[in-house]
C-alpha positions in Angstrom: 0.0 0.0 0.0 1.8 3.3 -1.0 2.3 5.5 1.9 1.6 9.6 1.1 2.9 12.3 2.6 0.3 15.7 2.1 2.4 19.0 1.6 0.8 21.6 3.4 2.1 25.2 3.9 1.5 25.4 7.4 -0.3 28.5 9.3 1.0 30.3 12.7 -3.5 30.3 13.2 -4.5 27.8 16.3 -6.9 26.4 14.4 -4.9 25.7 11.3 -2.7 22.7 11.7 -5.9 20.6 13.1 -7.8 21.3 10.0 -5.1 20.3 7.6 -4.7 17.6 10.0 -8.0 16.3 9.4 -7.9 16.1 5.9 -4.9 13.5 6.3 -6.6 11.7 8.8 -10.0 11.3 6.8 -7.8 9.9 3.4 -6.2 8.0 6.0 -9.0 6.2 6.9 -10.7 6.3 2.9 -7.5 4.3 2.0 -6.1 2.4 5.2 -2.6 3.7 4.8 -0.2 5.6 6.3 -0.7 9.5 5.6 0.9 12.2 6.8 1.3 16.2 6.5 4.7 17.8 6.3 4.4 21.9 6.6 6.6 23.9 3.5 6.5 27.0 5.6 5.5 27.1 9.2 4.9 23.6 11.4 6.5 21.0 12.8 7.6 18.7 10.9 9.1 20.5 7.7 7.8 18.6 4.3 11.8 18.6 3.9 12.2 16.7 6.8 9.5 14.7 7.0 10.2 13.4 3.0 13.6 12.5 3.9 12.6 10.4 7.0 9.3 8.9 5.7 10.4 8.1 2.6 7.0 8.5 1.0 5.3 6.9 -2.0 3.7 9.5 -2.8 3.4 13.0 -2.3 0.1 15.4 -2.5 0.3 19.2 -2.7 -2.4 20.0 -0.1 -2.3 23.9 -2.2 -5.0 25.3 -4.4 -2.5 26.9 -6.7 0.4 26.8 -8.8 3.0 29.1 -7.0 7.0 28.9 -5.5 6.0 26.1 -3.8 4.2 24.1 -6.1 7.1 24.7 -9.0 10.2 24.8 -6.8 9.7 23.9 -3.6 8.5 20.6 -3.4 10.2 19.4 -6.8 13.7 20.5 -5.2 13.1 18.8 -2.1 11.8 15.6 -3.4 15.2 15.6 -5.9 16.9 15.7 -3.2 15.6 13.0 -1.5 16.0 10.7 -4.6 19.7 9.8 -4.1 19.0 7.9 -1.0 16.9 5.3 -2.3 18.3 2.6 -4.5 18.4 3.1 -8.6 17.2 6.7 -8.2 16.3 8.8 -11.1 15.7 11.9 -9.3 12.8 12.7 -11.3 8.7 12.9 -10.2 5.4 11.8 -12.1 3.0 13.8 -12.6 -0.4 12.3 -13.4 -4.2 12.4 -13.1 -7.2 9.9 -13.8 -10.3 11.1 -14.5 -12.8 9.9 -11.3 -12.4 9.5 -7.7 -12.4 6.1 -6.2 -10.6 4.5 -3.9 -7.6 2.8 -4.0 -7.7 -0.7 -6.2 -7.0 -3.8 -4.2 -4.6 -4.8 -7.5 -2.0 -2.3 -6.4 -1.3 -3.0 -3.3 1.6 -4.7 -4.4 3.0 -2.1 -6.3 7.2 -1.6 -6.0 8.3 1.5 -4.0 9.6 4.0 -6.3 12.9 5.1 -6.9 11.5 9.2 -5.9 8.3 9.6 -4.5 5.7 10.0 -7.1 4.1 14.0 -7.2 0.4 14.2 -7.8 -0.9 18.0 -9.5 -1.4 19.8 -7.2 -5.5 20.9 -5.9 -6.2 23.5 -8.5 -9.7 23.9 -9.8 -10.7 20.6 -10.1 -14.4 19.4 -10.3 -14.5 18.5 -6.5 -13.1 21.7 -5.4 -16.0 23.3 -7.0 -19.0 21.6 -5.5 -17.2 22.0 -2.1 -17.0 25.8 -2.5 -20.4 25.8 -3.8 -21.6 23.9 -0.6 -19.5 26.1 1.6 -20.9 29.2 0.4 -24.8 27.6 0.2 -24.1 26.8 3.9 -24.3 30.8 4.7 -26.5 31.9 1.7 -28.8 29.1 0.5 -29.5 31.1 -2.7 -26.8 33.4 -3.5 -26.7 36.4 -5.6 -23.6 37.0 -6.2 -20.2 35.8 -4.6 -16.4 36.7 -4.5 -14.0 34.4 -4.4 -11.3 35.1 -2.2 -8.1 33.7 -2.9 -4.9 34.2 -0.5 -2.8 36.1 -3.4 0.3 35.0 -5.9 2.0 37.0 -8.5 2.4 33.6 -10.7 0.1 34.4 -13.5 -0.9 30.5 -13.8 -2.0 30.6 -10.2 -3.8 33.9 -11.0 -5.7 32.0 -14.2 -6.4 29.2 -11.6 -8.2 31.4 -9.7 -10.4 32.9 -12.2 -11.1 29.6 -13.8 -12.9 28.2 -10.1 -14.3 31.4 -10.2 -15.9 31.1 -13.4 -16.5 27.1 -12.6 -18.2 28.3 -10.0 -20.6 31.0 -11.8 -21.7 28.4 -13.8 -22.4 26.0 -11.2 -24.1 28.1 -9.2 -26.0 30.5 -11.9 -24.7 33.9 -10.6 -21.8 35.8 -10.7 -18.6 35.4 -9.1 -16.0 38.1 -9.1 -12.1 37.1 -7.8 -10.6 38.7 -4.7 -6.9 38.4 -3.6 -6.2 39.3 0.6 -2.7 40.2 -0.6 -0.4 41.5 -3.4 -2.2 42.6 -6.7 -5.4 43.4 -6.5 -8.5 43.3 -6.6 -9.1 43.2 -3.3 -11.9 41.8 -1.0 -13.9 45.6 -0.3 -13.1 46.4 -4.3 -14.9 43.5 -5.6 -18.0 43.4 -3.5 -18.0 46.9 -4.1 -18.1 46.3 -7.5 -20.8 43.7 -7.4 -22.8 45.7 -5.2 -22.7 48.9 -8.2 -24.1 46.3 -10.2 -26.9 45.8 -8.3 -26.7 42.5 -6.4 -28.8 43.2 -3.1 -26.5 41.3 -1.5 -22.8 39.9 -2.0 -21.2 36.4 0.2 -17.7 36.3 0.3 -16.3 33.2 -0.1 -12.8 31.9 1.1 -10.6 30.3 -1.6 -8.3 28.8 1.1 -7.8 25.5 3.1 -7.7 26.2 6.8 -7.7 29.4 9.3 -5.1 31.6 8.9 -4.1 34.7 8.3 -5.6 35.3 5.0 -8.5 33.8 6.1 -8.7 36.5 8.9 -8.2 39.1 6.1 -10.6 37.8 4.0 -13.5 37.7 6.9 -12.5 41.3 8.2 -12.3 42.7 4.9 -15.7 41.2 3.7 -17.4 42.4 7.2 -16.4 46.0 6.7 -18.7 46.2 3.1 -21.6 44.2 4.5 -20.9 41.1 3.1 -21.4 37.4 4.5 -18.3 35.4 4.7 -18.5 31.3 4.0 -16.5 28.9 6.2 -12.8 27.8 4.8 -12.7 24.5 2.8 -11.5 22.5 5.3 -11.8 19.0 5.2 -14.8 19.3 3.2 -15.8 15.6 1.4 -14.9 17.2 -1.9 -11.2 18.0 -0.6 -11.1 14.6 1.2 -12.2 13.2 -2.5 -10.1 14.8 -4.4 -7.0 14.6 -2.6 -8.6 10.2 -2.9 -8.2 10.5 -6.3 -4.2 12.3 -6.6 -3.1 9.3 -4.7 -5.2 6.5 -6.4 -3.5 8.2 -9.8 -0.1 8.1 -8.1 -0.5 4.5 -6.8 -1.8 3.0 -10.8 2.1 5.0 -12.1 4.0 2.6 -9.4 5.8 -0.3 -11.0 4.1 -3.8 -9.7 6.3 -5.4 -7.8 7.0 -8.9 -9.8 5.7 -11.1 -6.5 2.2 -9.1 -7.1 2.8 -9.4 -11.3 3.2 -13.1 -10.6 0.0 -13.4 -8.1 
């Protein structure tokens, strides 16, 4: 059974670790295997650390978009880790199957790879989606409108990541969604529900595009109380996150050689 490590970036917020937490231990218990969270920027232990102790199977970035972390952080670290384990290639999979289900009982004997196998990253994906939609129903069963409020990146793919689950979104819900960044280039949280209020939605729910408590989640809820907006709870370990992050490993898991015991079974 390939073991997983979840990359998380970690939050200084109480609250923060324990929801990250809870993600790994609800795919724990989806796929009966060992999971755990290593932190990339604040938490005990580092992903660094924990990678080169665990020596993982697989590895899930628990982030929503592509940023530093997601194209230099984790791929560095996991080279790195590559020369201890025997015939190493140094190099990563990345890979993605189209529906979630859990783990096949054909590959649990699958071989250990030479380098832990890295899964995409959250992004937009389908699951994502209907858990922000649910999240935001759960404060305003019919919305009007809604900004999604992403924590903030300069990477222009992680920018057009945002604005695709925003425009996901709109369609799954039928009204418009408007994107919101708590720091660096704007807009900003007031400046979009501004905007959506001009345009005459008689009311506006804010809605966080973020994983667990933190600072920009803070930022996000303060900023949306100020214009008179609603705010929606974080993501969480919402079934659709739990699902999707199902899916990365059972992906991962089907790119690891067979063992020739299990070829032979």
């Amino acid at each position: 059974m390939p073991s997983v490590v979840l990359a998380a970036h970690g939050t200084r917020d109480p609250a923060g670790a324990p929801a990250v937490l809870a993600i790994a231990a609800a795919v724990r218990e989806r796929l009966s295997t060992r999971v755990e969270v290593g932190w990339l920027s604040t938490g005990e232990p580092t992903f660094a650390e924990l990678v080169t102790r665990a020596r993982p199977d697989v590895v899930v970035p628990l982030l929503l978009g592509t940023g530093h972390h997601v194209l230099v952080d984790i791929p560095r670290i996991v080279a790195g880790t590559a020369g201890d384990r025997p015939d190493a290639t140094g190099r990563s999979a990345t890979i993605d199957v189209p529906a979630a289900t859990d783990l096949p009982a054909g590959l649990l004997g699958a071989s250990r790879p030479t380098a832990p196998v890295v899964t995409p990253h959250l992004g937009p994906a389908r699951e994502i989606v209907i858990a922000l939609a649910e999240r935001v129903r759960a404060v305003d069963p019919e919305p009007v409108a809604v900004v999604l409020a992403a924590a903030g990146t300069s990477h222009p793919v992680g920018r057009s990541e945002t604005r695709q689950a925003a425009d996901l979104l709109s369609q799954f819900l039928g009204v418009p969604v408007r994107v919101a960044y708590a720091s660096g280039a704007g807009p900003d949280v007031t400046e979009a529900v501004r905007t959506l209020q001009a345009s005459g939605a008689r009311r506006v729910s804010v809605l966080p595009y973020v994983l667990a408590p933190g600072v920009f989640a803070e930022r996000i809820r303060t900023a949306a109380e100020s214009v008179g907006a609603v705010t929606a709870g974080v993501l969480a370990a919402h079934p659709g996150v739990v699902d999707l992050v199902v899916r990365r490993v059972c992906a991962a898991a089907a790119a690891i050689p067979r063992s020739p015991q299990a070829r032979a079974a």
